[in-house]
PDB file with one MODEL, atoms N, CA, C and O in Angstrom:
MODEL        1
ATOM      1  N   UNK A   1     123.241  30.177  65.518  1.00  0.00           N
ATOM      2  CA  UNK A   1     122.061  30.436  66.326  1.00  0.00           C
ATOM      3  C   UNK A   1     122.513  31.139  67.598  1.00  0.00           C
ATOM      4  O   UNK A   1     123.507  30.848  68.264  1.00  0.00           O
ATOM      5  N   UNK A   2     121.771  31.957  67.798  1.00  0.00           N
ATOM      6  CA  UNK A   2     122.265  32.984  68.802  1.00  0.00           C
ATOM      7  C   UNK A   2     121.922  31.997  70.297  1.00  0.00           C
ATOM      8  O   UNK A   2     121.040  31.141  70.375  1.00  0.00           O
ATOM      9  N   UNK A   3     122.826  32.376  71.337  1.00  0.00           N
ATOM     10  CA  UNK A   3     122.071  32.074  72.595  1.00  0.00           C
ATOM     11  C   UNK A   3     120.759  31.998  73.228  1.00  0.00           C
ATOM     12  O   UNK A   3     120.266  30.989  73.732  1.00  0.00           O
ATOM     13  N   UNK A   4     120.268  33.098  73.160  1.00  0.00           N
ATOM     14  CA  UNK A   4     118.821  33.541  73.451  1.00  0.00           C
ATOM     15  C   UNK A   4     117.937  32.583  72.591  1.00  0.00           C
ATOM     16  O   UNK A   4     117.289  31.698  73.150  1.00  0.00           O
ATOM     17  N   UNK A   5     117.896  32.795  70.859  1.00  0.00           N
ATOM     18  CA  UNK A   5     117.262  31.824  70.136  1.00  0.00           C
ATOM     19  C   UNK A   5     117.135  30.467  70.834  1.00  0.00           C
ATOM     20  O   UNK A   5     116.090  29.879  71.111  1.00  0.00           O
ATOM     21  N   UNK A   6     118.514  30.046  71.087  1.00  0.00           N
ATOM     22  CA  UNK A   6     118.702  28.397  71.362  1.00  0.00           C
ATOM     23  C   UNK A   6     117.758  27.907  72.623  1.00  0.00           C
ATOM     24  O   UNK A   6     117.046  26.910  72.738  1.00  0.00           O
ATOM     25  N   UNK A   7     118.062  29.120  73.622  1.00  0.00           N
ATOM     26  CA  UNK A   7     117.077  28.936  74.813  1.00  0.00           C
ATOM     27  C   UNK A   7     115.788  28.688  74.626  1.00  0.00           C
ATOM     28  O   UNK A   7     115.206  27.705  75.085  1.00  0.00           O
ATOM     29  N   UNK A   8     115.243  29.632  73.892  1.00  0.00           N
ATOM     30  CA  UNK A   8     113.824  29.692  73.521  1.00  0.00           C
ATOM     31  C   UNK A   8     113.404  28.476  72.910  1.00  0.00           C
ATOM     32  O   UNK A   8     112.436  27.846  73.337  1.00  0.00           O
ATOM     33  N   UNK A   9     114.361  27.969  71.533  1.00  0.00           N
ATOM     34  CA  UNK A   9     114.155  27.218  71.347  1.00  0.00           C
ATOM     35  C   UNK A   9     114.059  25.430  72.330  1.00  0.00           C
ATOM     36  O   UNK A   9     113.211  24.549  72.193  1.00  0.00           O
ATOM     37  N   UNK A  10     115.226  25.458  73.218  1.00  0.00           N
ATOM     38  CA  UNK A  10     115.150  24.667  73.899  1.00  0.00           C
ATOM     39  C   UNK A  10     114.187  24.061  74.902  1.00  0.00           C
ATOM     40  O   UNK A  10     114.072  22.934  75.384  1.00  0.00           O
ATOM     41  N   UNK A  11     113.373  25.490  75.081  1.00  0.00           N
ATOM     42  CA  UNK A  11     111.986  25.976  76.305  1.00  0.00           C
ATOM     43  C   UNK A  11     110.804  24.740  75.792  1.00  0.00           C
ATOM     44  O   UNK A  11     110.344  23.745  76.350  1.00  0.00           O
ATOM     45  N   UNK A  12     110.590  25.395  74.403  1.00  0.00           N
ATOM     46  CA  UNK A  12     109.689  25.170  73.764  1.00  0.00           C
ATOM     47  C   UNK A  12     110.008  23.291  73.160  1.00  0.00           C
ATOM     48  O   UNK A  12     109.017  22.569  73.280  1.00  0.00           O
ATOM     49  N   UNK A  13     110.821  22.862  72.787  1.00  0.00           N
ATOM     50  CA  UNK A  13     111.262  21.619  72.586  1.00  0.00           C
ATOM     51  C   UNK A  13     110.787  20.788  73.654  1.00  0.00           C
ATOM     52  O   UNK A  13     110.069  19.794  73.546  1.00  0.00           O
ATOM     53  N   UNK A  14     111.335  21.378  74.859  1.00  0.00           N
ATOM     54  CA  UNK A  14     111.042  20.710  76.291  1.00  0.00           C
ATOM     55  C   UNK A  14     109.324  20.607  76.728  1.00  0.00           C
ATOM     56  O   UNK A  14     108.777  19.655  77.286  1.00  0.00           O
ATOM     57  N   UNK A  15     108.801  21.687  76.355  1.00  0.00           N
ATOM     58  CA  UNK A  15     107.601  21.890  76.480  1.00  0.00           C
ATOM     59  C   UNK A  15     106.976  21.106  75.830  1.00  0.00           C
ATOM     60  O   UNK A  15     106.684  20.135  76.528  1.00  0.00           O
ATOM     61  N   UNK A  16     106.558  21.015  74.679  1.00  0.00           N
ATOM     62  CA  UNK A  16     106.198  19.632  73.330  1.00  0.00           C
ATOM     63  C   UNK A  16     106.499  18.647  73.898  1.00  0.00           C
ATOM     64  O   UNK A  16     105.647  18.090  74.590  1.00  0.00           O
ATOM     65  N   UNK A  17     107.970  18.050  73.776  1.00  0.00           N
ATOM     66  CA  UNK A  17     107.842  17.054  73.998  1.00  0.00           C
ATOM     67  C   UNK A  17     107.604  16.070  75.788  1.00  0.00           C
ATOM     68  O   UNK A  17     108.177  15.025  76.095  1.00  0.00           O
ATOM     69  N   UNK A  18     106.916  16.613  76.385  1.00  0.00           N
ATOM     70  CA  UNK A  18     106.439  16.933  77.935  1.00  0.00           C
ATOM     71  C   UNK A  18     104.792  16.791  77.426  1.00  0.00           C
ATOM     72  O   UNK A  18     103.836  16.145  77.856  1.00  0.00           O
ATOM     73  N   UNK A  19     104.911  17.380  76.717  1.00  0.00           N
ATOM     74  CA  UNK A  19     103.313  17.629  76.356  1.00  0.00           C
ATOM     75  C   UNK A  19     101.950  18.401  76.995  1.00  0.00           C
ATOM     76  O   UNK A  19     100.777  18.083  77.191  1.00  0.00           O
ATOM     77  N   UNK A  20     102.994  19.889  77.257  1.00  0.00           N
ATOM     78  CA  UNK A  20     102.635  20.465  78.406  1.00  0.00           C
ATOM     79  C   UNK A  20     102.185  21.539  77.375  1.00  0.00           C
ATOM     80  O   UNK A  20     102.836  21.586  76.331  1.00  0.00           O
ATOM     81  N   UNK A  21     101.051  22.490  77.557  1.00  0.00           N
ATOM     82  CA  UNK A  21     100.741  23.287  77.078  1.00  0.00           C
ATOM     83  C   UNK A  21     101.351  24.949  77.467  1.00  0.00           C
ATOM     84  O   UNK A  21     101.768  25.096  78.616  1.00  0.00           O
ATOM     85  N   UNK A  22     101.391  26.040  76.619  1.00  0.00           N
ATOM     86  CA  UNK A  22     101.053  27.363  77.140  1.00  0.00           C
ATOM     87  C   UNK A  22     100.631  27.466  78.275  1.00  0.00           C
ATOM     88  O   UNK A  22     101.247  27.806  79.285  1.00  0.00           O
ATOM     89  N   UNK A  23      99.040  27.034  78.096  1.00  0.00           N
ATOM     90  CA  UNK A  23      98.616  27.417  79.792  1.00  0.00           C
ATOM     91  C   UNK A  23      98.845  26.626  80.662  1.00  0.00           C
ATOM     92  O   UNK A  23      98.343  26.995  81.724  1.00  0.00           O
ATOM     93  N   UNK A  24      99.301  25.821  80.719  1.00  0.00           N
ATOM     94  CA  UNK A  24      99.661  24.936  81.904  1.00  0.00           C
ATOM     95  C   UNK A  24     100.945  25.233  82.091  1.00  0.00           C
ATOM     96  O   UNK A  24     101.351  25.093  83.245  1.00  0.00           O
ATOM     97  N   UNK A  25     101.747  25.625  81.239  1.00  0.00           N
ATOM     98  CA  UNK A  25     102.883  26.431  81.933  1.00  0.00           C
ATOM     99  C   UNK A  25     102.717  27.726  82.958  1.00  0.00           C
ATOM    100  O   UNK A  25     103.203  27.940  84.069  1.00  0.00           O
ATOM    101  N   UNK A  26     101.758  28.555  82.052  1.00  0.00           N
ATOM    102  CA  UNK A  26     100.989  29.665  82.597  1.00  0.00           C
ATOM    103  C   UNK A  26     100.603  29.466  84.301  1.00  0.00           C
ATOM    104  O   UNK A  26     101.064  30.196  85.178  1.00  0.00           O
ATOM    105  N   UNK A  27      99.633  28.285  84.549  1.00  0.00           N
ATOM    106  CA  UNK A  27      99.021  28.678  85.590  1.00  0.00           C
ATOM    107  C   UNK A  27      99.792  27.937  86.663  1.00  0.00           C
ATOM    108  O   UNK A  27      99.581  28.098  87.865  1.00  0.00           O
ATOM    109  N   UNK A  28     100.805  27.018  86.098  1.00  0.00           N
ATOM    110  CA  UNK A  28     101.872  26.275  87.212  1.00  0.00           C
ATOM    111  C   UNK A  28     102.587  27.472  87.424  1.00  0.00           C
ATOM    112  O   UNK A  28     102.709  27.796  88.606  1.00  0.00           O
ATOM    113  N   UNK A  29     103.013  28.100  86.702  1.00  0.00           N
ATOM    114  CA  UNK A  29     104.237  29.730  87.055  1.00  0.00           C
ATOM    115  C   UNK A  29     103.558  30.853  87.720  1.00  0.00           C
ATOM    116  O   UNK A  29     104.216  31.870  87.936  1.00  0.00           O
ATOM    117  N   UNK A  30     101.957  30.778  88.173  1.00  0.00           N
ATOM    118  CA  UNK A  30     101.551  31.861  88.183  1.00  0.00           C
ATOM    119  C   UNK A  30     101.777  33.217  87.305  1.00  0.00           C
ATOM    120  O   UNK A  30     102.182  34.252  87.835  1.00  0.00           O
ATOM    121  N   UNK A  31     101.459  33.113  85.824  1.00  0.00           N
ATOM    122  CA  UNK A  31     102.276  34.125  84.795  1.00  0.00           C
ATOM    123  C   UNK A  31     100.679  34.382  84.130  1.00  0.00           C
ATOM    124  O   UNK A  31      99.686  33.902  84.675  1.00  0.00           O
ATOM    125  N   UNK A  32     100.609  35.193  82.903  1.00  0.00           N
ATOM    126  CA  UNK A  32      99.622  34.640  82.089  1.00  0.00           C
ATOM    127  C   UNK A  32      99.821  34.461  81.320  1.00  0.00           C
ATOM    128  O   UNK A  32     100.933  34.957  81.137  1.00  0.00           O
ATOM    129  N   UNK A  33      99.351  33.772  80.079  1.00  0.00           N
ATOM    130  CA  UNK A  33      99.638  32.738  78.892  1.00  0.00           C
ATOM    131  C   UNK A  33     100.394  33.509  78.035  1.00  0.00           C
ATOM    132  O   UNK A  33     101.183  33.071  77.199  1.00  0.00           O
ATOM    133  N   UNK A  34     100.010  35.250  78.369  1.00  0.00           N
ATOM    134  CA  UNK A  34     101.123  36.273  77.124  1.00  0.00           C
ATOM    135  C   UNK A  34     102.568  35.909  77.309  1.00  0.00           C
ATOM    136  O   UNK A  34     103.375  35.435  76.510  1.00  0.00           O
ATOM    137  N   UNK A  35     102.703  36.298  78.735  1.00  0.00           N
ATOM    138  CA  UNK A  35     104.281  35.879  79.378  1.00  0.00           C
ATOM    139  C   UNK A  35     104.594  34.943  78.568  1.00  0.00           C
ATOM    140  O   UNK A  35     105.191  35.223  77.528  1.00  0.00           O
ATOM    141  N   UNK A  36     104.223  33.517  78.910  1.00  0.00           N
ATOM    142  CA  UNK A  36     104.815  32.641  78.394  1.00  0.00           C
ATOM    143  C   UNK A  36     105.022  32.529  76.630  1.00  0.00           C
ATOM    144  O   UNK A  36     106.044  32.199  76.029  1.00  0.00           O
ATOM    145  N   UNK A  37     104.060  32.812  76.222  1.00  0.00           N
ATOM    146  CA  UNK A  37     104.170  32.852  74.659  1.00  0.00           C
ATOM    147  C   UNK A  37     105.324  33.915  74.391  1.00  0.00           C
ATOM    148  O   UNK A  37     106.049  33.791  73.403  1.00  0.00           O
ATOM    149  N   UNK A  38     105.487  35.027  75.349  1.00  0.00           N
ATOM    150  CA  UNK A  38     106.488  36.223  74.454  1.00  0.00           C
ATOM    151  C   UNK A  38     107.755  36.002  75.021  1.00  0.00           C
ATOM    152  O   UNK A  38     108.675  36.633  74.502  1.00  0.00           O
ATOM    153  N   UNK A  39     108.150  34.915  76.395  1.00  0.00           N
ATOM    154  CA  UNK A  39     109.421  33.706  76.611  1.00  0.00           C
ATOM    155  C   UNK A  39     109.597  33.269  75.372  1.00  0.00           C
ATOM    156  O   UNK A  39     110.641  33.604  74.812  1.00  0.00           O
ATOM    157  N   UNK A  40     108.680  32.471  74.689  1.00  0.00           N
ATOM    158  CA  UNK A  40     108.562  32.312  73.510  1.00  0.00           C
ATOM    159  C   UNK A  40     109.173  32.115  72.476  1.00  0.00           C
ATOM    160  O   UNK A  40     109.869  31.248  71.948  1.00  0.00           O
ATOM    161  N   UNK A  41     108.588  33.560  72.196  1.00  0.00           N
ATOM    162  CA  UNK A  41     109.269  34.720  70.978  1.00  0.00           C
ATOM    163  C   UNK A  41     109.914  35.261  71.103  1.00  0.00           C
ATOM    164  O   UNK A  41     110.006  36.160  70.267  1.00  0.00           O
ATOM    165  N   UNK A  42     110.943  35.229  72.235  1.00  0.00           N
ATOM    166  CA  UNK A  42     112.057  36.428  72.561  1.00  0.00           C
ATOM    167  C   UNK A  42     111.632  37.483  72.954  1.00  0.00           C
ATOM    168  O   UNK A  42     112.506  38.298  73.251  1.00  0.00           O
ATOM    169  N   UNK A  43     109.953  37.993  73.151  1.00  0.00           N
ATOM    170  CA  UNK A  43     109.693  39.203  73.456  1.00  0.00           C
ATOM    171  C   UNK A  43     109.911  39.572  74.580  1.00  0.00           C
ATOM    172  O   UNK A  43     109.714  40.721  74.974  1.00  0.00           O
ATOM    173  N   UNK A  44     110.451  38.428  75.412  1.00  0.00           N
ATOM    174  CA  UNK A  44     110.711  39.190  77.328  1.00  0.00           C
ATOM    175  C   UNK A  44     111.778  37.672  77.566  1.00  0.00           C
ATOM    176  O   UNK A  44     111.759  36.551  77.057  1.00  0.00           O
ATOM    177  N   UNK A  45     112.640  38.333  78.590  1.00  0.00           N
ATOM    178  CA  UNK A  45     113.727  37.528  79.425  1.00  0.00           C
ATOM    179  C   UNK A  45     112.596  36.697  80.620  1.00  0.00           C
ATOM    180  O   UNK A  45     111.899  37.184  81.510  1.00  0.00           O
ATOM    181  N   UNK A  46     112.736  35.665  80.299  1.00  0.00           N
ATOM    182  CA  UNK A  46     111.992  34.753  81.619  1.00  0.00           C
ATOM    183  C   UNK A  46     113.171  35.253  82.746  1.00  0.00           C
ATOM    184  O   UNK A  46     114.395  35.245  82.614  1.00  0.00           O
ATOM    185  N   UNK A  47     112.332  35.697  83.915  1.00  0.00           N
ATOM    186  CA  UNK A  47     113.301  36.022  85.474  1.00  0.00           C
ATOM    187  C   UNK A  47     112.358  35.286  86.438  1.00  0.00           C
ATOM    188  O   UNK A  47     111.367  35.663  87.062  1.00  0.00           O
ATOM    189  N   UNK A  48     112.928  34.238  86.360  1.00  0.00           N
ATOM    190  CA  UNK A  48     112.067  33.170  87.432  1.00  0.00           C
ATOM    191  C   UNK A  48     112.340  33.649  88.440  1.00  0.00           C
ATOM    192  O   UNK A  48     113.351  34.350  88.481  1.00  0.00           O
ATOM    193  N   UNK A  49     111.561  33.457  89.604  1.00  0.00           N
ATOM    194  CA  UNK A  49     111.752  33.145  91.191  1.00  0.00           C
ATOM    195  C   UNK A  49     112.210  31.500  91.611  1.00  0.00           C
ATOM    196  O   UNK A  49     111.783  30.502  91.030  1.00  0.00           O
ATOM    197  N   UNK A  50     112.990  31.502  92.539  1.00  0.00           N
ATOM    198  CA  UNK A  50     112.839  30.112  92.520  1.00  0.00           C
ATOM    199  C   UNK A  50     111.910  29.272  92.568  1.00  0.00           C
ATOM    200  O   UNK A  50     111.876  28.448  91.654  1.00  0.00           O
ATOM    201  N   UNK A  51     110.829  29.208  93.680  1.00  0.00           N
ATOM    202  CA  UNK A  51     109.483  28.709  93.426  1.00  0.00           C
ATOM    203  C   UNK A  51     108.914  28.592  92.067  1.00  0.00           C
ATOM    204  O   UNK A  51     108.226  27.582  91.918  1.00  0.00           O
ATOM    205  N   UNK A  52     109.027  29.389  91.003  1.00  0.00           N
ATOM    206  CA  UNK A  52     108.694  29.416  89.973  1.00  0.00           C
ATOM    207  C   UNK A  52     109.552  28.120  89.420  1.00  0.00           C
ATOM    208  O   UNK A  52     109.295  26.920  89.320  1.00  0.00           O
ATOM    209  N   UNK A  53     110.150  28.550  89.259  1.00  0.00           N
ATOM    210  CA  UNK A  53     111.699  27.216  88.653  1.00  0.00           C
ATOM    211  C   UNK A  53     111.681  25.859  89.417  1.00  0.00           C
ATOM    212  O   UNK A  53     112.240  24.896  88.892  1.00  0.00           O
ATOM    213  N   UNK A  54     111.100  25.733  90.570  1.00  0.00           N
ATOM    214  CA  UNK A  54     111.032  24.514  91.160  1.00  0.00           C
ATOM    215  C   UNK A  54     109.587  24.091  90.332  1.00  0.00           C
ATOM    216  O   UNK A  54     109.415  22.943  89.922  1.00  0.00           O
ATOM    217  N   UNK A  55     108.691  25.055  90.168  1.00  0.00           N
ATOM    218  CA  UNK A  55     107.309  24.540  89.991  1.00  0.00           C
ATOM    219  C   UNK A  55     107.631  23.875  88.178  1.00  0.00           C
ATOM    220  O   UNK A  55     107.457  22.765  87.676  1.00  0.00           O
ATOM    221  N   UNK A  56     108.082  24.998  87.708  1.00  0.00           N
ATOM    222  CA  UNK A  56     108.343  24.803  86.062  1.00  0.00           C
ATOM    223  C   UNK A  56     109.146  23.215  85.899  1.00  0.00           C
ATOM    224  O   UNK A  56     109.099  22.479  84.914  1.00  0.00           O
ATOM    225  N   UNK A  57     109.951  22.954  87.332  1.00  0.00           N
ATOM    226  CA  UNK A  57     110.747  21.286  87.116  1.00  0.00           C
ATOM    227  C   UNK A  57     109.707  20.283  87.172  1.00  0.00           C
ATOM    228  O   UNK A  57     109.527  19.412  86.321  1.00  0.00           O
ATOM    229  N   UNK A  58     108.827  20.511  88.547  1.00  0.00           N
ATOM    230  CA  UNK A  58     107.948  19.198  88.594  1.00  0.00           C
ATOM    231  C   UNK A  58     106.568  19.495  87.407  1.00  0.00           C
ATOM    232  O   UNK A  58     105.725  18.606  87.287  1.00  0.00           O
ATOM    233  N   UNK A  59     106.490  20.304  86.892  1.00  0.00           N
ATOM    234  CA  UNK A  59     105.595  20.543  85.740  1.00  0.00           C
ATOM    235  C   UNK A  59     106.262  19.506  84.633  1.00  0.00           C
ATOM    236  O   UNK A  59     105.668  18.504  84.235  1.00  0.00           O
ATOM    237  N   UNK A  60     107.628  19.910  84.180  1.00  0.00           N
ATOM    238  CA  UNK A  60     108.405  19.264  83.097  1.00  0.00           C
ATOM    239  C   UNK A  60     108.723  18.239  83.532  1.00  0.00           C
ATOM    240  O   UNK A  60     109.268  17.469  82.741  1.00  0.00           O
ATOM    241  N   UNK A  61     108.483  17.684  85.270  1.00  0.00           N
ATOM    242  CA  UNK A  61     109.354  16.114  85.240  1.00  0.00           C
ATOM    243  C   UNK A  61     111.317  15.915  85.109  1.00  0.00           C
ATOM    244  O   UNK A  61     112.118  14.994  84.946  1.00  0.00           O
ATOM    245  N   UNK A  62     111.353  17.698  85.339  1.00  0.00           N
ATOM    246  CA  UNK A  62     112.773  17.290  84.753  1.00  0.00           C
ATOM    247  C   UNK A  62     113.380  17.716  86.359  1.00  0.00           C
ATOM    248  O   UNK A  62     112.762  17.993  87.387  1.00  0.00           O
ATOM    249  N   UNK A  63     115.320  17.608  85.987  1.00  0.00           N
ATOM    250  CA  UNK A  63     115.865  18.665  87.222  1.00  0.00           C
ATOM    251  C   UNK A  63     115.813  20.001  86.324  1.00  0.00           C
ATOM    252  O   UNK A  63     115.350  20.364  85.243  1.00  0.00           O
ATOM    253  N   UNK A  64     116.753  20.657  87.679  1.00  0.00           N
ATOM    254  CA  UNK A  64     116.777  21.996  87.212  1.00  0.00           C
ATOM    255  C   UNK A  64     117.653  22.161  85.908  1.00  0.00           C
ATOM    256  O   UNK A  64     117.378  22.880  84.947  1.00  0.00           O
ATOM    257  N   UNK A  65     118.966  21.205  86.091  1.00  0.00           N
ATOM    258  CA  UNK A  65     120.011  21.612  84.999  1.00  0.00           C
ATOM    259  C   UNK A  65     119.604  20.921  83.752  1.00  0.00           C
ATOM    260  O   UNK A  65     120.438  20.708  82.873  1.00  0.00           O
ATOM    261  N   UNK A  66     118.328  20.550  83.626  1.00  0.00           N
ATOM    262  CA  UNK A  66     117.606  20.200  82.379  1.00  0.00           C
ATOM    263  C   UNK A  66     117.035  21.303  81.740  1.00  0.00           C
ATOM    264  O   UNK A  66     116.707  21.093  80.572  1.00  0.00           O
ATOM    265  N   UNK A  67     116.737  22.900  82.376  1.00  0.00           N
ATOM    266  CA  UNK A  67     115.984  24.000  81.783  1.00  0.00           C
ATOM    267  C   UNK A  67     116.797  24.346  81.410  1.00  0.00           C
ATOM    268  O   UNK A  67     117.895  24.232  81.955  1.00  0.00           O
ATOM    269  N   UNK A  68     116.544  25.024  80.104  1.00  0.00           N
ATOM    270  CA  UNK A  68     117.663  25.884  79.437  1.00  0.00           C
ATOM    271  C   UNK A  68     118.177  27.209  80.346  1.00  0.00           C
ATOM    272  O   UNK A  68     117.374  27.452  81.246  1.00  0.00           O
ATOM    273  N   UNK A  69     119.141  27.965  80.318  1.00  0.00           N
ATOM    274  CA  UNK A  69     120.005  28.722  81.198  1.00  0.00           C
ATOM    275  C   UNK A  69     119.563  29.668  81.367  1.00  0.00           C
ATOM    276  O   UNK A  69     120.000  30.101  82.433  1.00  0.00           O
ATOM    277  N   UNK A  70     118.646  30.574  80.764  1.00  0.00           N
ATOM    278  CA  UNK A  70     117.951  31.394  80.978  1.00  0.00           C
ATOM    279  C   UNK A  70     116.698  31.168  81.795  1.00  0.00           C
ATOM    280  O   UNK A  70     116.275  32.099  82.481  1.00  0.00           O
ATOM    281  N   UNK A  71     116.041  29.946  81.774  1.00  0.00           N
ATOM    282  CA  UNK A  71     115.055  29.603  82.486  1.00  0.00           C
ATOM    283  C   UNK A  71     114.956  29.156  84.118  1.00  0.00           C
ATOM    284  O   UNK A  71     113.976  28.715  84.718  1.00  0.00           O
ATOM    285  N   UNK A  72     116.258  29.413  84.597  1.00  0.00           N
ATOM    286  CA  UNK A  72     116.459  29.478  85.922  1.00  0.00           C
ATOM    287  C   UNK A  72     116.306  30.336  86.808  1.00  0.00           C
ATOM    288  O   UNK A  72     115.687  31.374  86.572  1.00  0.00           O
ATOM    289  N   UNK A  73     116.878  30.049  88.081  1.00  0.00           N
ATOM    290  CA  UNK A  73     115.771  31.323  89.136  1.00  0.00           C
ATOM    291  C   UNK A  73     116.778  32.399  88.439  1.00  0.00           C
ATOM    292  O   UNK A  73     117.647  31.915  87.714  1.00  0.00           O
ATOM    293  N   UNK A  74     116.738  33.973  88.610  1.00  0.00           N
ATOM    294  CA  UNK A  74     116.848  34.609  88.925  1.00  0.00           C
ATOM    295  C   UNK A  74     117.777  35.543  90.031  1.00  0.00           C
ATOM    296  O   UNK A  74     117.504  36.729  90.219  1.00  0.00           O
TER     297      UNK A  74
ENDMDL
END
């Protein structure tokens, strides 16, 4: 499994089991729901801001070194 895959996959694992939706990722990141779905699918590199990445932690309940490695600031 490639890197990138694993991330994505890891995003989305975290997301489920959080029980956090698309759009509530969406409107905590200020993004819109495409963004996040094509994070997704590999169709785009998530480039957080930090604010973004702080918001995406207390959304998930997690720390930071709980997001997969790509999902960090920027």
């Amino acid at each position: 499994m490639s890197e990138s895959i694993e991330a994505r996959s890891q995003f989305v694992l975290l997301r489920q089991k959080k029980s956090v939706t698309q759009k509530a990722v969406a409107e905590a990141l200020e993004v819109s729901e495409h963004t996040v779905w094509a994070w997704e699918k590999g169709r785009q590199i998530p480039r957080l801001t930090i604010p973004q990445a702080k918001a995406l932690c207390r959304l998930f309940g997690v720390g930071i070194e709980e997001l997969p490695d790509n999902f960090g600031p920027s």
